[in-house]
C-alpha positions in Angstrom: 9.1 15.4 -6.2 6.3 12.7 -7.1 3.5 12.8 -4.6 1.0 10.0 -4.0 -2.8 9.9 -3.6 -4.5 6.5 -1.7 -8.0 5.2 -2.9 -9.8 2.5 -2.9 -10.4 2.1 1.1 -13.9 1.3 2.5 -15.9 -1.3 5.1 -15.6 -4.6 4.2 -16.6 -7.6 6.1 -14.1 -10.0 7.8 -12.9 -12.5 4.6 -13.8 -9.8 2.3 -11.7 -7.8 0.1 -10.4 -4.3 -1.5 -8.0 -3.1 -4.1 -6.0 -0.2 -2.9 -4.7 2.8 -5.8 -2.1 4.6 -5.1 -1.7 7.4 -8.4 1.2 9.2 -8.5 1.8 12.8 -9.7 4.4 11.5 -12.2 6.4 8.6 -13.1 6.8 5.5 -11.4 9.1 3.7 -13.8 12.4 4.8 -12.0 11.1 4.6 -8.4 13.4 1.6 -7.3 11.1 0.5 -4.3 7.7 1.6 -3.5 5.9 0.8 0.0 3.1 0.4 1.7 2.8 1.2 5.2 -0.7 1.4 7.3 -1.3 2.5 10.8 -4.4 1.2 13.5 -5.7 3.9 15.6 -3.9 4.2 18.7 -0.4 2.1 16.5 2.7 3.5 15.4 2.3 3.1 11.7 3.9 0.0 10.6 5.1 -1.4 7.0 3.4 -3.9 5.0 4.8 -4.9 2.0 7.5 -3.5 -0.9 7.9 -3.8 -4.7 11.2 -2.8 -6.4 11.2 -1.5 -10.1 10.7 -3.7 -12.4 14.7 -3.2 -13.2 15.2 -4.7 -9.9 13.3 -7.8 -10.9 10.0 -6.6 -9.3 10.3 -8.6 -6.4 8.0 -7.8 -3.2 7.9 -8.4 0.2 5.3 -9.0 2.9 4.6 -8.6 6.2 4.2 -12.0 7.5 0.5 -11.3 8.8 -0.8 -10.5 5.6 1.3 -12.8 3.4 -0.6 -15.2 1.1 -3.6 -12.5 1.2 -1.8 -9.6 0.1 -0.5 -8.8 -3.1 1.3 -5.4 -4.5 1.8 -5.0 -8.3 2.5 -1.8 -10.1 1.3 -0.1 -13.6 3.8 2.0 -14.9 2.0 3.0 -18.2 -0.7 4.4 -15.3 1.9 5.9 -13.0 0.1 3.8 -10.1 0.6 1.4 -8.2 -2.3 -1.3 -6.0 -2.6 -3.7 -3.0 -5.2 -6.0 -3.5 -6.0 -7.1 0.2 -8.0 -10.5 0.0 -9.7 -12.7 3.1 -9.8 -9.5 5.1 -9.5 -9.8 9.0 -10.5 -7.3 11.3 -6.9 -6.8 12.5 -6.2 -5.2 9.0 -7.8 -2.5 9.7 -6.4 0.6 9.8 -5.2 3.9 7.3 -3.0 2.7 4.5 -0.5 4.5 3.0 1.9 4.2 -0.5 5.2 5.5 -0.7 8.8 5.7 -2.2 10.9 4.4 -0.1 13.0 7.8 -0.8 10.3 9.7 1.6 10.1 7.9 4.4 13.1 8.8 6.1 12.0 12.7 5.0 8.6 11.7 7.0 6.4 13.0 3.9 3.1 10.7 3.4 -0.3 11.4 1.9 -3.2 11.6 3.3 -3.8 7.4 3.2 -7.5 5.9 2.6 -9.1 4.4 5.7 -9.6 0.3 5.7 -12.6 -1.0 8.0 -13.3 -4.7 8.6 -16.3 -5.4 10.7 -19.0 -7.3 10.7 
């Protein structure tokens, strides 16, 4: 089963911004939708945004908070996928996490990469 490893995380200052990896142990290409989900300290963890495969049409989906700043594309030759977070707020911080949307409901996740925005 393809496992997933976050990167990219870090402290940024509110407005700023960060591209988030995600690099899968295999192929991407037939993964129909891919997530990403983050969770705040003391929050249930809560999703953010989808991409189906590019067979789907590659269409994505936001979480209304972070629509028009967020945006989630995928690189299959890579076998990785990235959320580029833009104007930053400190609300956005928080551990994010990619996944197949196969997993979720099996409760397997990585170990996520830790967002900080502070000033």
């Amino acid at each position: 089963q393809v496992q997933f490893v976050e990167s990219g995380g870090g402290t940024v200052q509110p407005g700023g911004s960060l591209r988030l990896s995600c690099a899968a142990s295999g192929s991407i290409a037939s993964i129909s939708v891919m997530l990403w989900y983050r969770q705040a300290p003391g929050k249930q963890r809560e999703w953010v945004a989808t991409l189906t495969s590019e067979t789907s049409g590659s269409l994505t989906q936001y979480l209304n908070s972070v629509k028009g700043r967020f945006t989630f594309s995928r690189d299959n030759a890579k076998n990785t996928v990235y959320l580029q977070m833009n104007d930053l707020k400190p609300e956005d911080t928080a551990v994010y996490y990619c996944n197949d949307a196969s997993r979720v409901p099996k409760n397997l996740w990585g170990q996520g990469t830790q967002v900080t925005v502070s000033s």
